[in-house]
C-alpha positions as CSV (number, residue, x, y, z in Angstrom):
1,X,2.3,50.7,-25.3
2,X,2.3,51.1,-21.5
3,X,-1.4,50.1,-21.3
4,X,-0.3,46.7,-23.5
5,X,2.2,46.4,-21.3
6,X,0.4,46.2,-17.9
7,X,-2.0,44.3,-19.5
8,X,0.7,41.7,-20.5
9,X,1.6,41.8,-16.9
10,X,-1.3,41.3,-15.6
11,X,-2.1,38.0,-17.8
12,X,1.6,36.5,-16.5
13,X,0.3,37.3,-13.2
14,X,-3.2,35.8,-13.5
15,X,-2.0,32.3,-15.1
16,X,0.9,32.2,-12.7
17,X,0.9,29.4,-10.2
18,X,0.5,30.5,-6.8
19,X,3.5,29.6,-4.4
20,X,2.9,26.0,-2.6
21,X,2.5,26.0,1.5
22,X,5.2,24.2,2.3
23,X,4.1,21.8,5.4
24,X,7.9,21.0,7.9
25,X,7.6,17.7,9.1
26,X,10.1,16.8,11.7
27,X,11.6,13.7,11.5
28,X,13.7,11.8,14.8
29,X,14.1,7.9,12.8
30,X,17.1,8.0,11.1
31,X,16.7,9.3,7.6
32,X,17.2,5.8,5.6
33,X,14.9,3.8,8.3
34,X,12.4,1.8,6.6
35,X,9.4,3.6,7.5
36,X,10.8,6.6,6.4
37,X,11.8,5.7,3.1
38,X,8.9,3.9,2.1
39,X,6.0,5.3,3.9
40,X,6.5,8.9,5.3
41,X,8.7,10.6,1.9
42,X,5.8,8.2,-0.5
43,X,3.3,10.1,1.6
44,X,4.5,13.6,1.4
45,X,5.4,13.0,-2.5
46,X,1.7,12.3,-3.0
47,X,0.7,15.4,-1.1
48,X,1.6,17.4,-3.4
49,X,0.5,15.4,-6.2
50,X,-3.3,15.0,-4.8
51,X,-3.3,19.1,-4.4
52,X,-1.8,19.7,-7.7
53,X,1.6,21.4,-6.3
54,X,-0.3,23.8,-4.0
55,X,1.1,21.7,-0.9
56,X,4.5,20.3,0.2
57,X,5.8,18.6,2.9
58,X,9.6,19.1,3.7
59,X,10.6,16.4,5.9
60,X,13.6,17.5,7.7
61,X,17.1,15.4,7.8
62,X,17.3,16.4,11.7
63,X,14.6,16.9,14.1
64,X,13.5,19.8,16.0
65,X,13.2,17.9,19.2
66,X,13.8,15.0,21.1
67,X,11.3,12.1,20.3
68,X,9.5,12.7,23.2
69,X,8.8,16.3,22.5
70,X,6.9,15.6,19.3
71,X,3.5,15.9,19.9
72,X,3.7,19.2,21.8
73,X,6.4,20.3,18.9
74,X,3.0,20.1,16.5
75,X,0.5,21.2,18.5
76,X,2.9,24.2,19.7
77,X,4.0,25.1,16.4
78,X,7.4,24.5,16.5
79,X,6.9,21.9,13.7
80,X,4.0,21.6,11.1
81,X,3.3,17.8,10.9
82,X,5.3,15.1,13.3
83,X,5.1,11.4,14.2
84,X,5.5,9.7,17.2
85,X,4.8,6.9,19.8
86,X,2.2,7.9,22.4
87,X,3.7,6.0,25.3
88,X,7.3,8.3,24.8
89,X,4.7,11.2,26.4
90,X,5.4,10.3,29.9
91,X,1.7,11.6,31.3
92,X,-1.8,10.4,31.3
93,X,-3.1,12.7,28.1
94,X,-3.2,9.4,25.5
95,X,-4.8,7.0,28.5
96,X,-7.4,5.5,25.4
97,X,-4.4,5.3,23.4
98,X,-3.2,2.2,25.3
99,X,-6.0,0.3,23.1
100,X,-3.4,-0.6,20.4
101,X,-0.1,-1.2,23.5
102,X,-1.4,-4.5,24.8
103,X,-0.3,-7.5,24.7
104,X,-1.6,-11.0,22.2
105,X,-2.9,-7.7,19.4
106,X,-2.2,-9.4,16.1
107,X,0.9,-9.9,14.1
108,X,0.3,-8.3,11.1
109,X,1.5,-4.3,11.1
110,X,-1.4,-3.6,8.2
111,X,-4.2,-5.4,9.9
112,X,-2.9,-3.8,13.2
113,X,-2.5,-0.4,11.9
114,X,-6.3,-0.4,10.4
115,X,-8.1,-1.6,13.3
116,X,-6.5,1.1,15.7
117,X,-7.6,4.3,13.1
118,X,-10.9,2.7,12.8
119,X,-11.8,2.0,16.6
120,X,-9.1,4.3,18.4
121,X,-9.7,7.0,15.7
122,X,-13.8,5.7,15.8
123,X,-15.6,5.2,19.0
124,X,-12.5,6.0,21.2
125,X,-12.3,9.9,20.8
126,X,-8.5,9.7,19.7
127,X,-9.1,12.9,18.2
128,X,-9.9,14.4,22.0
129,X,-6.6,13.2,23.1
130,X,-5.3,15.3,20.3
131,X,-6.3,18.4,20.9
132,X,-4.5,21.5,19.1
133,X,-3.7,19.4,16.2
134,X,-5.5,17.4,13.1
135,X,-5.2,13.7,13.0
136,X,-3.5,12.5,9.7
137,X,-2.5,8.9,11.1
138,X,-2.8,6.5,14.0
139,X,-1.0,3.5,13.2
140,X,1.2,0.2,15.1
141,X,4.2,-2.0,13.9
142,X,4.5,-5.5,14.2
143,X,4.5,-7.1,17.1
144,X,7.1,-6.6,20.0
145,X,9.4,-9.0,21.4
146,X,11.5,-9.0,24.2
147,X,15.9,-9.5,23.9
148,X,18.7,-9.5,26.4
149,X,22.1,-10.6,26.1
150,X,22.2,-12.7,29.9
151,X,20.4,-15.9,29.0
152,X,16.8,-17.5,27.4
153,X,13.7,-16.3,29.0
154,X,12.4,-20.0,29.5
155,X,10.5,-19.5,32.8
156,X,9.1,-16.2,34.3
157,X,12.1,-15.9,36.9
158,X,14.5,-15.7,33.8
159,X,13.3,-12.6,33.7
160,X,14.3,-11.5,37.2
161,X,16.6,-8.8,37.4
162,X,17.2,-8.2,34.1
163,X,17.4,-4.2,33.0
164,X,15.4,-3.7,30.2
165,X,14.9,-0.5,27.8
166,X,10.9,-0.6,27.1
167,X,9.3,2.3,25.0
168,X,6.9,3.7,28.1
169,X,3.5,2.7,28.6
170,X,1.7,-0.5,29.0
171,X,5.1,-2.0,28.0
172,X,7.0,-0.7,31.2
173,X,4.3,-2.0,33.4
174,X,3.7,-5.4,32.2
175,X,7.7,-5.7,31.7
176,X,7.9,-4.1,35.6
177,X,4.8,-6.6,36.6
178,X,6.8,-9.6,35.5
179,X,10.2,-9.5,37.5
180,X,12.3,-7.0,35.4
181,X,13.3,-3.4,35.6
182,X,12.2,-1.7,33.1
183,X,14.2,1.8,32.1
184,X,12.6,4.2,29.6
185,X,14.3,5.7,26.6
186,X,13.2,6.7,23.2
187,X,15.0,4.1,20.2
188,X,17.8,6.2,18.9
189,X,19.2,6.3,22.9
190,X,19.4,2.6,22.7
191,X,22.7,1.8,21.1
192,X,24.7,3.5,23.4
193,X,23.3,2.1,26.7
194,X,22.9,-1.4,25.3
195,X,26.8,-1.3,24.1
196,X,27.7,0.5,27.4
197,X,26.0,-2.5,29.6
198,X,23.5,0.2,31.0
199,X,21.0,-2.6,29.8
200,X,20.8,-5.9,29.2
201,X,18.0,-5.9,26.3
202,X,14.8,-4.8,25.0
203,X,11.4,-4.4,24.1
204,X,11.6,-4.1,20.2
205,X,10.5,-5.3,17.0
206,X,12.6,-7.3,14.4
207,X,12.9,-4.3,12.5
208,X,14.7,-2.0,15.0
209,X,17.4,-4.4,16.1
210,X,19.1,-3.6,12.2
211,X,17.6,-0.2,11.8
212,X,19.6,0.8,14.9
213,X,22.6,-1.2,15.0
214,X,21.7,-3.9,17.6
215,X,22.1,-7.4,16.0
216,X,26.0,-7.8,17.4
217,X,24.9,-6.3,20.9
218,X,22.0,-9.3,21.5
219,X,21.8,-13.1,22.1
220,X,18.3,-14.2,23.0
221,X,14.8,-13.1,21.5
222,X,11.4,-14.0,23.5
223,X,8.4,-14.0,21.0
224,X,4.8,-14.5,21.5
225,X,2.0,-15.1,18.9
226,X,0.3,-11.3,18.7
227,X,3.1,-9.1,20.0
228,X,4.4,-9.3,24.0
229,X,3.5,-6.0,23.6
230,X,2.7,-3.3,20.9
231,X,3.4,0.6,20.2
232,X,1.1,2.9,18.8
233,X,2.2,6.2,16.8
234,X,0.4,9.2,15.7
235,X,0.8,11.5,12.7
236,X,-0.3,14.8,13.2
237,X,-0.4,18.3,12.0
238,X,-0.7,21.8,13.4
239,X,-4.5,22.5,14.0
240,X,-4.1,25.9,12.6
241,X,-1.4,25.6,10.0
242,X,-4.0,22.6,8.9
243,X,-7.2,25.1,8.7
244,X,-5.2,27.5,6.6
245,X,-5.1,25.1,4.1
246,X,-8.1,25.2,1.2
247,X,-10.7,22.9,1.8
248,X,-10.0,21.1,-1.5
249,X,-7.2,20.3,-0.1
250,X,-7.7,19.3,3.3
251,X,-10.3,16.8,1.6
252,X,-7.4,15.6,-0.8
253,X,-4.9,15.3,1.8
254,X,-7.0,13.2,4.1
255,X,-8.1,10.7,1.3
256,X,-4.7,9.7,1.3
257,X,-3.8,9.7,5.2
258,X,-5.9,8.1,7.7
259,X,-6.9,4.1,6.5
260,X,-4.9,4.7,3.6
261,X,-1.9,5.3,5.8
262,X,-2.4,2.9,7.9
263,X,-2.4,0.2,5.2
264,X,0.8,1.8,3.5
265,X,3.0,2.5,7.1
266,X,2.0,-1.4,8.1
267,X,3.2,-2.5,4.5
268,X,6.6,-0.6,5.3
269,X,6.6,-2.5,8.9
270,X,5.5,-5.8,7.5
271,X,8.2,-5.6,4.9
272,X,11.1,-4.0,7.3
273,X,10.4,-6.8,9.6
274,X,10.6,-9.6,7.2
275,X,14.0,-8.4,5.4
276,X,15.5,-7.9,9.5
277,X,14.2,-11.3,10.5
278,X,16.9,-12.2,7.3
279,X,19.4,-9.9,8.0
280,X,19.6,-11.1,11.5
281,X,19.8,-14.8,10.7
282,X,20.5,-17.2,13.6
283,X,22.9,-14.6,14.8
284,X,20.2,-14.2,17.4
285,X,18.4,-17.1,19.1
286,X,14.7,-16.5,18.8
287,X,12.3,-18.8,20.7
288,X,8.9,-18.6,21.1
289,X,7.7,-18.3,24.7
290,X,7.1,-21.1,26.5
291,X,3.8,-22.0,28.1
292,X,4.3,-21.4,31.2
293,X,5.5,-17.7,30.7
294,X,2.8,-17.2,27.8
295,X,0.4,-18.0,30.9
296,X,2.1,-15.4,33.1
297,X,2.0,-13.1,30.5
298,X,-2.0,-13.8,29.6
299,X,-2.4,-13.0,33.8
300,X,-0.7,-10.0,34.1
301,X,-1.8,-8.7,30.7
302,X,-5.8,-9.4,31.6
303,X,-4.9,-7.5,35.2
304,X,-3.6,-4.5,33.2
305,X,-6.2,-4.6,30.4
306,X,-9.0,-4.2,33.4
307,X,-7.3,-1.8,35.4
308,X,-7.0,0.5,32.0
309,X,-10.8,-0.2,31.4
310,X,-12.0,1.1,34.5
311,X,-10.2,4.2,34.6
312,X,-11.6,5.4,31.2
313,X,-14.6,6.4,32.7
314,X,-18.3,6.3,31.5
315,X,-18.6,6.4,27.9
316,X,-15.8,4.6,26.7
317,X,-16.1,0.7,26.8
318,X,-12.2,-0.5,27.2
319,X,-12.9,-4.2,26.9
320,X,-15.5,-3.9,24.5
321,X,-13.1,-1.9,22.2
322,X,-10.5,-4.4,23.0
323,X,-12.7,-7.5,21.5
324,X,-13.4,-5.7,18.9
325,X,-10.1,-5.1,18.2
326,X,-8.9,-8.9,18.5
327,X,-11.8,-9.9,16.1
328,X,-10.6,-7.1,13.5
329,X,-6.7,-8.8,13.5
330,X,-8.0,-12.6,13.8
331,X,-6.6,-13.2,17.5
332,X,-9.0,-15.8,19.2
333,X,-10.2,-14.8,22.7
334,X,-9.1,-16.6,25.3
């Protein structure tokens, strides 16, 4: 009897799932933002449908960090997988990321989003500026635009004086290059400094003026064809929590991240920004930049696309990358 009973036991045993690794993603966008809802949760959901239950990813209600922190949260172990935008790391460890921050990009989030992972993600080593953790996504919204609530930017000296919230990188130096005073500070910071009269606008997309409560807070909106500027984000995971996994899986899970994530987080973009361009309404004045600031803008941009170029060093062709880039999202050279 005993010897039917351990061998009972030991069938159970055999045929018993194993537990699933469960992957902790943490997550700073508030929890019903767009991209959250409809690219990060469809994501994780169809992790653990592509490795047949043996992986989950828990994406947590609260982060672990401050947005800035989130790169070094992965790589550090703090968290297993988190997002982020490159330019919140205030130092010079994602210079090639700047590829996908400049200015005239493209307009469409999907078209955006799949030219970065294939020529950042390509020829431009993003995975060296990533060190200590495993690429899963490299991706951009749509294109930024610049707000205040003081008056409409119809000549370059509107622009004068003006304290504007930009997301770091190229963003702060062209808005800094042009007149303004750019200050720094990750999205969910916004409301309260915008409200307070700490600034008078900001570097955003349509999206994030509803996602974050800004609509009532803003008058004027400056827009240029391809973006005054663009973000870039990565989605990463822990280099060794990501090597524990089985191969099988690794192989699974990146089938579904990389270009297929970039085409499913630029859907969620190009579909956020549509339904805040209606939400918003005319409650907001947006005008397209006139020519003489789109000239300004095409001066000061060229000046900081060169200077970024030549201090990539030898083997990586900014410019060339650049073009390349422009031709993938349909934006004519000038």
């Amino acid at each position: 009897m005993k010897s039917l009973k351990f061998a009972l036991a030991s069938l159970l045993l055999s045929v018993a799932p194993a537990l699933a690794e469960e992957l902790v993603m943490s997550s700073w966008l508030p929890p019903k933002h767009p991209i959250v809802v409809n690219a990060f949760k469809p994501w994780a959901e169809e992790v653990e449908k592509v490795t047949e239950g043996r992986v989950t990813v828990r994406i947590m209600g609260k982060p672990l960090g401050s947005p800035p922190a989130h790169f070094d949260m992965a790589r550090d172990g703090v968290a297993d997988i988190t997002y982020g935008l490159h330019s919140f790391t205030e130092d010079d460890r994602f210079n090639r990321a700047r590829l996908g921050q400049f200015s005239f990009l493209g307009d469409d989030a999907i078209a955006n989003s799949k030219a970065y992972w294939a020529i950042y993600g390509g020829q431009m080593d993003a995975a060296g500026e990533h060190q200590g953790t495993h690429l899963l996504g490299l991706f951009m919204h749509g294109p930024g635009l610049l707000y205040n609530n003081k008056r409409k930017i119809g000549a370059v000296a509107d622009l004068q004086g003006l304290k504007l919230r930009v997301p770091g990188g190229y963003g702060g130096d062209l808005v800094g290059a042009l007149g303004a005073t750019p200050l720094f500070m990750s999205s969910p910071e916004v409301y309260e400094k915008l409200s307070r009269g700490v600034i008078d606008g900001v570097a955003f997309t349509y999206e994030a003026i509803t996602a974050f409560n800004l609509t009532d807070h803003l008058k004027y909106a400056m827009t240029v064809p391809g973006g005054v500027y663009n973000t870039t984000w990565f989605l990463v995971v822990n280099e060794d929590k990501w090597n524990s996994l089985s191969e099988a899986d690794r192989t699974a899970i990146d089938a579904i991240s990389g270009a297929a994530f970039a085409e499913r987080v630029g859907k969620a973009w190009n579909d956020a920004d549509a339904a805040a361009r209606a939400e918003i309404g005319d409650r907001i004045a947006f005008d397209e930049a006139s020519p003489e600031v789109v000239a300004a803008l095409r001066a000061t941009a060229g000046k900081l696309e060169q200077k970024w170029a030549e201090g990539l060093g030898e083997g990586h062709d900014g410019l060339a990358a650049l073009a390349e880039f422009r031709k993938a999202t349909g934006v004519a050279p000038e």
